[in-house]
C-alpha positions as CSV (number, residue, x, y, z in Angstrom):
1,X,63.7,59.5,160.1
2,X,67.3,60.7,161.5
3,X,68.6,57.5,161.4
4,X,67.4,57.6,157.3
5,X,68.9,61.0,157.2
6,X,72.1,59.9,158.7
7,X,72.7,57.0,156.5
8,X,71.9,59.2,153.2
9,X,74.4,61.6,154.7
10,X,77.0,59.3,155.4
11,X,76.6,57.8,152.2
12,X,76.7,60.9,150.2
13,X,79.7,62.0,152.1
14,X,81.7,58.2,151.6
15,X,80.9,58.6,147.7
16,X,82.2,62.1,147.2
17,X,85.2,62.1,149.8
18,X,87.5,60.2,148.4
19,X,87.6,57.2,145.3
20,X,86.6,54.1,146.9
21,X,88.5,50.6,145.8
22,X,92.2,52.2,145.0
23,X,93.3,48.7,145.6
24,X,90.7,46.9,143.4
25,X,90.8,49.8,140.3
26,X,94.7,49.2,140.5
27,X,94.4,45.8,140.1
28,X,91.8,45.4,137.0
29,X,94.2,48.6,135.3
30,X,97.0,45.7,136.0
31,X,94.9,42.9,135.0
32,X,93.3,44.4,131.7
33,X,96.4,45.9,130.2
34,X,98.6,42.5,131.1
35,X,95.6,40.9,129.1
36,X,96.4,43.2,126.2
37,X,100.0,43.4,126.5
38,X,100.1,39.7,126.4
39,X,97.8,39.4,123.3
40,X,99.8,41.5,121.0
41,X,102.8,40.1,122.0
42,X,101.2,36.6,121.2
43,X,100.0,37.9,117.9
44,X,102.9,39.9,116.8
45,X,104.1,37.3,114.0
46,X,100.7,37.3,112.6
47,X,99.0,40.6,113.1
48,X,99.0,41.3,109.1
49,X,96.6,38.5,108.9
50,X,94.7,39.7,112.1
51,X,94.6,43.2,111.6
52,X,96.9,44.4,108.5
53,X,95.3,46.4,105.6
54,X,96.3,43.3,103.4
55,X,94.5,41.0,105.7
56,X,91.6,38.3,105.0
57,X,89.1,41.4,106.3
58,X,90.4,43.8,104.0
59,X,90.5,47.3,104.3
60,X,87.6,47.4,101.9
61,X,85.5,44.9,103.7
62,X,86.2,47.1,106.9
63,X,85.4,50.2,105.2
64,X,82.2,49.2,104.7
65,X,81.0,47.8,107.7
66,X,82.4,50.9,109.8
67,X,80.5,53.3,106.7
68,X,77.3,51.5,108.4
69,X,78.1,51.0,112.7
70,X,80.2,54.2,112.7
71,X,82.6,52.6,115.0
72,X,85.5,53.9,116.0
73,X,89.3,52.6,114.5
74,X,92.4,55.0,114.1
75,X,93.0,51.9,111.6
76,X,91.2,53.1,109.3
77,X,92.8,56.7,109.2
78,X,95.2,55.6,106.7
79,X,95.6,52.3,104.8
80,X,99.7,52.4,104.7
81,X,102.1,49.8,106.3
82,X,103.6,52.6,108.1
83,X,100.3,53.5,109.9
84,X,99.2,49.9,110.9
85,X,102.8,49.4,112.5
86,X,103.0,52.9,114.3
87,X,99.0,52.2,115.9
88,X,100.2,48.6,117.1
89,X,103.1,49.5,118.4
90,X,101.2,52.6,120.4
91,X,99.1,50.2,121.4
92,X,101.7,48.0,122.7
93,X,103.6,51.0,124.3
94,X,100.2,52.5,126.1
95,X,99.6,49.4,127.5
96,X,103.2,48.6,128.9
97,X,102.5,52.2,130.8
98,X,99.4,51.7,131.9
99,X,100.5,48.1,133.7
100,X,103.3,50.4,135.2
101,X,101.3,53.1,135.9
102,X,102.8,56.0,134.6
103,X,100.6,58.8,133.6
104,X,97.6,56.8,134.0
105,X,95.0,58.9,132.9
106,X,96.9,59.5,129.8
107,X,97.9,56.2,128.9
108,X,94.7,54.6,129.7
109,X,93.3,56.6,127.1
110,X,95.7,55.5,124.7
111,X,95.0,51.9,125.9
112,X,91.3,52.8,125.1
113,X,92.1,54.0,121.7
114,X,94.7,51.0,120.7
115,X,91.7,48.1,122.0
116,X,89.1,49.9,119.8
117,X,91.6,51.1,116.9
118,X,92.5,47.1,116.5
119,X,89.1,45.5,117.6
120,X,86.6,47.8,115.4
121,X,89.0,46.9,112.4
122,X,88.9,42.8,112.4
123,X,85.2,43.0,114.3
124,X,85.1,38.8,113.8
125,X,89.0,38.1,115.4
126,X,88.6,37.1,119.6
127,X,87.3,34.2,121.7
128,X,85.2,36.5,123.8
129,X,87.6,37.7,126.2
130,X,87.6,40.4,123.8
131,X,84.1,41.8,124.1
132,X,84.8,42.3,127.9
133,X,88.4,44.1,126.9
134,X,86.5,46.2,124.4
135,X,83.8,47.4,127.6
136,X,85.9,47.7,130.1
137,X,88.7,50.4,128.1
138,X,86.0,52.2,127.8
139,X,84.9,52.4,131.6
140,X,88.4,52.6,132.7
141,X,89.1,56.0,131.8
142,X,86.9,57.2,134.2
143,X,88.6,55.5,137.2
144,X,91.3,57.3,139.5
145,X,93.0,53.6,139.0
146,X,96.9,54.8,139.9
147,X,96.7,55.4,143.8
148,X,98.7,52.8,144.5
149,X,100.8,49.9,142.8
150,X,102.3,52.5,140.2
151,X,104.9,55.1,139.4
152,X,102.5,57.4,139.5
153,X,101.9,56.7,143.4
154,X,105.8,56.9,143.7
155,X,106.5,60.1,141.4
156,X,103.5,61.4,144.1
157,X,105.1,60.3,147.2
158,X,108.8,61.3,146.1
159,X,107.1,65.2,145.5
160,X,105.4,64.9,148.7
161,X,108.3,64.5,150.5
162,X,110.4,67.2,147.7
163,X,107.7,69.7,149.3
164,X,108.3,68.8,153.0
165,X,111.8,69.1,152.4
166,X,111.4,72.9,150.8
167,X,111.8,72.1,147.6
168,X,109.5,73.1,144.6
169,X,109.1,70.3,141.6
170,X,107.6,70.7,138.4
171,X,105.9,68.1,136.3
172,X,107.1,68.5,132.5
173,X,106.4,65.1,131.3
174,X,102.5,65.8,132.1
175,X,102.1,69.0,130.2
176,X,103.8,67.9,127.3
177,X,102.1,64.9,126.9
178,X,98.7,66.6,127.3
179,X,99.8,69.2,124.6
180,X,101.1,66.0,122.0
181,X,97.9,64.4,122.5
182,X,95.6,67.4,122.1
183,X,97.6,68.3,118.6
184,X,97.0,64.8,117.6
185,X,92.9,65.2,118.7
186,X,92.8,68.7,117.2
187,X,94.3,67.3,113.7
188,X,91.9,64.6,113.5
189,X,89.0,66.3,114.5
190,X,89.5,68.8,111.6
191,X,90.5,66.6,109.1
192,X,86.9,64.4,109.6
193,X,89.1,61.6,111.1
194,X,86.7,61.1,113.6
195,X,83.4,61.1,111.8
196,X,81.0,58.6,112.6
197,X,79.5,57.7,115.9
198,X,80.0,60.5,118.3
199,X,80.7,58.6,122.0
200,X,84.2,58.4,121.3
201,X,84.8,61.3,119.7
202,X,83.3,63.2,122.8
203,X,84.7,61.0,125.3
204,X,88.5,61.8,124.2
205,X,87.5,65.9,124.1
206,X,85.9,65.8,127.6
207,X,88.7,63.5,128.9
208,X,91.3,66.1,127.4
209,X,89.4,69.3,128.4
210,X,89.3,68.2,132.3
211,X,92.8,67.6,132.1
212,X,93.5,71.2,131.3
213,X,90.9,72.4,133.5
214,X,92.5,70.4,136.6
215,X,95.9,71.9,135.4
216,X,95.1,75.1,135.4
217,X,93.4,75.1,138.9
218,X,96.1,73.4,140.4
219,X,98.5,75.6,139.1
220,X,97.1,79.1,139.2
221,X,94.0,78.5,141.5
222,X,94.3,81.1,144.8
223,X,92.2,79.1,147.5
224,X,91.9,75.5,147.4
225,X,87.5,75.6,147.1
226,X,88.1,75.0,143.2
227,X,90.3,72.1,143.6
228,X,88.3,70.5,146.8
229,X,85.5,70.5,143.7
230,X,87.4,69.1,141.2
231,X,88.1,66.0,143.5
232,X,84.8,65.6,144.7
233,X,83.8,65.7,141.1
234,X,86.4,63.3,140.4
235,X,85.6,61.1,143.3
236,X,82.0,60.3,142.1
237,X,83.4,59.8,138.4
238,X,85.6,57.3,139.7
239,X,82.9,55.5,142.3
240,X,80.3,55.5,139.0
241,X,82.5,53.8,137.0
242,X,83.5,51.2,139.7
243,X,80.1,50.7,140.0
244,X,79.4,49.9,136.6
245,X,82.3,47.4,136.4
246,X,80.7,45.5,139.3
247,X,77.8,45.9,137.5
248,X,78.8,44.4,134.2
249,X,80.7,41.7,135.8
250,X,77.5,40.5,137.3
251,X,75.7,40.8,134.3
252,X,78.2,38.8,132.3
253,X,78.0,36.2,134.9
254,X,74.1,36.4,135.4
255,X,73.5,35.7,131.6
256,X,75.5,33.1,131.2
257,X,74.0,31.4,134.0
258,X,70.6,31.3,132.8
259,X,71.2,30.6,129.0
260,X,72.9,27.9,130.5
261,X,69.8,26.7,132.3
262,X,67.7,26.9,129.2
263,X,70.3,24.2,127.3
264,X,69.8,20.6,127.5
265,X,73.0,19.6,127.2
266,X,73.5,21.6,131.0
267,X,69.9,20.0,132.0
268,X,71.4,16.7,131.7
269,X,74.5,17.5,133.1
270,X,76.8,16.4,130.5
271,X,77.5,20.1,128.7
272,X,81.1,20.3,129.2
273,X,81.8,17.0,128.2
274,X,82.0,18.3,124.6
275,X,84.2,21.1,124.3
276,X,86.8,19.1,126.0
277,X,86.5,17.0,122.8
278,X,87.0,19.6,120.2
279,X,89.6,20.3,118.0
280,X,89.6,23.6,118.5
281,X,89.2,23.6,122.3
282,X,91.9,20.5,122.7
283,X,95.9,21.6,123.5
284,X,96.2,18.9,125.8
285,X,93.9,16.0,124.2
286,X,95.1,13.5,126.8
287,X,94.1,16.2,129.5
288,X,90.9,16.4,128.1
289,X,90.6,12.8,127.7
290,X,91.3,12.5,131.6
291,X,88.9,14.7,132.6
292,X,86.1,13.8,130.9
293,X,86.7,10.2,131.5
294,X,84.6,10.2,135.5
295,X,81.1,10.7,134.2
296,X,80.4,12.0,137.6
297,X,82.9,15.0,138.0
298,X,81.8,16.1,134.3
299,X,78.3,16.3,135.7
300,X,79.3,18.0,139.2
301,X,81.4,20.7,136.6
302,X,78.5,21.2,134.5
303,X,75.8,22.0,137.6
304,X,78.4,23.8,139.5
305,X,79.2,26.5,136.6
306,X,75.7,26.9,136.3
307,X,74.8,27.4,140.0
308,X,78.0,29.6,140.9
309,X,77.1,32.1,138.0
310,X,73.7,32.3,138.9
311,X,74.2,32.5,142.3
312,X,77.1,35.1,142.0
313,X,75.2,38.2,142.0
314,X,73.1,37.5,144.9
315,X,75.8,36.8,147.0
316,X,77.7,40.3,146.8
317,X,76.4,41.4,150.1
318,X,77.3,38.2,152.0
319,X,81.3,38.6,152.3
320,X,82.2,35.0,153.0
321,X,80.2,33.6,150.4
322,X,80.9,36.1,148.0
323,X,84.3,35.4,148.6
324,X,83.9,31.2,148.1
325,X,82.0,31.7,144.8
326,X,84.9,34.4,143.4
327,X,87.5,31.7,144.0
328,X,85.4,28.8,142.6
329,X,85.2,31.1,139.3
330,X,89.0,32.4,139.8
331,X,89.5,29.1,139.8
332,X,87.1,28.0,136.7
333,X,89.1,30.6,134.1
334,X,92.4,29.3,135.4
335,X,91.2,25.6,134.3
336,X,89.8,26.9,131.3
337,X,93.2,28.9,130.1
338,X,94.7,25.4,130.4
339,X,92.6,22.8,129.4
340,X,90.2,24.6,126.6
341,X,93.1,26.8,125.4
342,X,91.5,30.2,125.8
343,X,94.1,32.0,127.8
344,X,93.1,35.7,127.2
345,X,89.1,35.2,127.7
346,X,90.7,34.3,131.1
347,X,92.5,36.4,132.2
348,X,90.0,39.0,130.8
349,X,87.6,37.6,133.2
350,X,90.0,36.9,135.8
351,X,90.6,40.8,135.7
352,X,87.1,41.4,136.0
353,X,86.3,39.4,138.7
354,X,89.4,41.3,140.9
355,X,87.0,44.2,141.3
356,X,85.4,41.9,144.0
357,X,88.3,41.1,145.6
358,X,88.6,42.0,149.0
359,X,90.7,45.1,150.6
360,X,93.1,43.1,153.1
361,X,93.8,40.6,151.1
362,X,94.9,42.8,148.1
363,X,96.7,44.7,150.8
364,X,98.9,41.3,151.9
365,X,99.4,40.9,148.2
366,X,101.0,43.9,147.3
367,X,102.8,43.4,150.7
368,X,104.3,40.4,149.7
369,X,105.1,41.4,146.0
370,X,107.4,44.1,147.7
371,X,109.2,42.3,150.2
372,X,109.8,39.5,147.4
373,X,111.2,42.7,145.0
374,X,113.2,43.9,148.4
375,X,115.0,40.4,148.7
376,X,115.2,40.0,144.9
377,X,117.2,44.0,145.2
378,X,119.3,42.7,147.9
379,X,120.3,39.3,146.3
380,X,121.5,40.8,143.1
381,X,123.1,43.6,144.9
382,X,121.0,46.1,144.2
383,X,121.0,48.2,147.8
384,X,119.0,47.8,150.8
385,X,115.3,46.2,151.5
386,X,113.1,49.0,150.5
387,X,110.2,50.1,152.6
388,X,107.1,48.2,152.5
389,X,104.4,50.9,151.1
390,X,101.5,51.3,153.1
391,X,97.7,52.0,152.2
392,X,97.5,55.6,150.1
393,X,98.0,58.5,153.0
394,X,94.5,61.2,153.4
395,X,95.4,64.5,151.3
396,X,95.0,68.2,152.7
397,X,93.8,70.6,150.7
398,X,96.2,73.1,152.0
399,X,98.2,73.3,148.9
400,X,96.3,72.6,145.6
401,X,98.0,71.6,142.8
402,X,100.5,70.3,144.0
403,X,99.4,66.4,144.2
404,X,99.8,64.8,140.7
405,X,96.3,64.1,138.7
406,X,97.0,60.8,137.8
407,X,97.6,59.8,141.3
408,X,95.8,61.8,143.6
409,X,96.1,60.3,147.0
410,X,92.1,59.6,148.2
411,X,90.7,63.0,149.5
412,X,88.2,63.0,152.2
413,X,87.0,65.9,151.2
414,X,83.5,65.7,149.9
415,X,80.2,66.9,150.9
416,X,79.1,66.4,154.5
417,X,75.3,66.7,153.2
């Protein structure tokens, strides 16, 4: 029985002391908003036909279909030129920041609203990578996802050492942002803008209400107890959602794996012999033409999707085989990017798959990106090799409000139980 206590303790303590995966959440905010970014840049010569008010789904069509699922679209807020442009383009711009990391609670806010403004309003536009997009906005939000690999992490670590030097810094881009985006919330709220269904609606208020509430702790709070809350609070926020994006991953892959089992066309072993020979699914036909030409490495492809997506989820708590299986199926959306032609439903589930990543390896990467940036710096005369950065630093609570709530450093500070 104390061992069982002990292990609930330790638990309880690991899930509320500090957000667990800052290297993992850092790298599916990277991975999702590159996905993004690189989707409306793709589209940018045709997004009147995509998503313009003039488009094939017109704004009547979409009217009516949002008048029945009460989906949410800032799209449909207006049906001007000037509208569609200014949403894309903040779509564009949220999710520039939110690769960067600056602000990151903000601006992956303003990446949630830009997927659903433009997904809700052309409903039958994507190849799939979309539907996983669309999910995981929504649970990003909830992450602590800029503690490292971001300016916010920088802009943190340059007032840490502002303080330890004497000096006092204020954040003015913060506030003001918070105070733009609550005017814009406000509005819409009273002008019925965001009627409909009400899980977006209350998602943005709670998301801008805790913002002022951290605010105002960290800035007039007298002991640090209400802060040491907020973080803990915070903390298991951030854990939940990780959790769920594990969770959905799994799912994804789980599904597919057994529809797959119930087809004959994967029975037999000859399934993906014929989407290499599709029109649609062809960029490279002479690629497709070689690959599908050894009848025995189509039927190895075929049973080995099957068996790694199956398999997948059962194999989380083994390391070294959960590590195999995630670059068999890195490996799987890389091919399909190329030889199928569905670049974004990769990398969507290339993102996605990250989560499982593990630590030290993500830690050599990030390593290496910075020592290549150092030597690029030096090269082109830029100054001196910059410092390697190291895994995010343990916060004190001896000065609330003084860490930056997009990138507070992980906090051991939860319950002991």
């Amino acid at each position: 029985m104390n061992r069982f206590a002990l292990a609930v303790s330790n638990a309880i303590a690991r899930v509320t002391g500090a957000a667990l995966g800052p290297y993992q959440s850092a790298m599916i905010r990277i991975g999702f908003s590159a996905t993004w970014l690189l989707f409306l840049l793709r589209e940018l010569p045709h997004r009147q036909e995509l998503y313009g008010p003039d488009g094939p789904w017109n704004w009547n069509l979409a009217e009516q279909l949002i008048s029945t699922n009460g989906a949410f679209t800032a799209l449909m807020w207006s049906d001007g030129q000037f509208w569609f442009e200014t949403v894309y383009v903040l779509a564009f711009l949220s999710s520039l920041l939110l690769l960067l990391g600056w602000h990151t609670r903000a601006m992956s806010v303003l990446f949630m609203v830009g997927v659903l403004s433009l997904q809700n309003r052309s409903v039958f536009m994507g190849d799939g990578g979309d539907n996983v997009l669309h999910l995981m906005s929504l649970y990003l939000v909830l992450t602590r996802c800029g503690q490292v690999w971001s300016l916010d992490e920088r802009r943190a670590r340059r007032t840490r050492e502002a303080h330890a030097r004497g000096e006092h810094v204020v954040d003015r881009a913060g506030p003001a942002l918070w105070g733009v985006l609550g005017f814009v919330l406000v509005s819409a709220t009273l002008l019925g803008k965001l009627d409909g269904d009400w899980v977006v609606p209350a998602l943005l208020w709670a998301l801008w209400l805790a913002q002022a509430v951290w605010w105002a702790v960290g800035r007039f709070g007298r002991t640090g107890q209400s802060r040491i809350m907020l973080d803990v609070i915070a903390n298991i926020v951030h854990n939940g959602a990780l959790l769920v994006i594990m969770a959905e991953a799994c799912l994804i892959y789980a599904t597919a794996g057994w529809y797959k089992i119930q087809g004959s066309r994967w029975q037999d072993g000859t399934a993906v012999y014929y989407p290499l020979h599709l029109e649609s699914f062809s960029p490279w036909p002479a690629l497709a033409d070689l690959l599908s030409a050894n009848g025995l490495m189509v039927m190895l492809v075929t049973y080995g999707t099957v068996a790694v997506q199956v398999a997948f989820p059962f194999t989380l708590f083994n390391r070294r085989v959960k590590n195999v299986l995630l670059a068999a199926m890195i490996t799987e959306h890389a091919v399909i990017a190329v030889v199928l032609g569905l670049p974004f439903f990769s990398l969507a589930m290339i993102a996605a798959d990250s989560v499982f990543l593990p630590t030290p390896f993500l830690r050599r990467l990030g390593e290496g990106a910075a020592r290549m940036r150092a030597r690029l710096r030096t090269r082109l005369g830029g100054g001196a090799d910059i410092p390697v950065p190291g895994p995010p630093k343990q916060r004190t609570p001896k000065e609330p409000g003084r860490e930056n709530p997009e990138n507070p450093d992980p906090a051991h500070v939860g319950f002991p139980a």
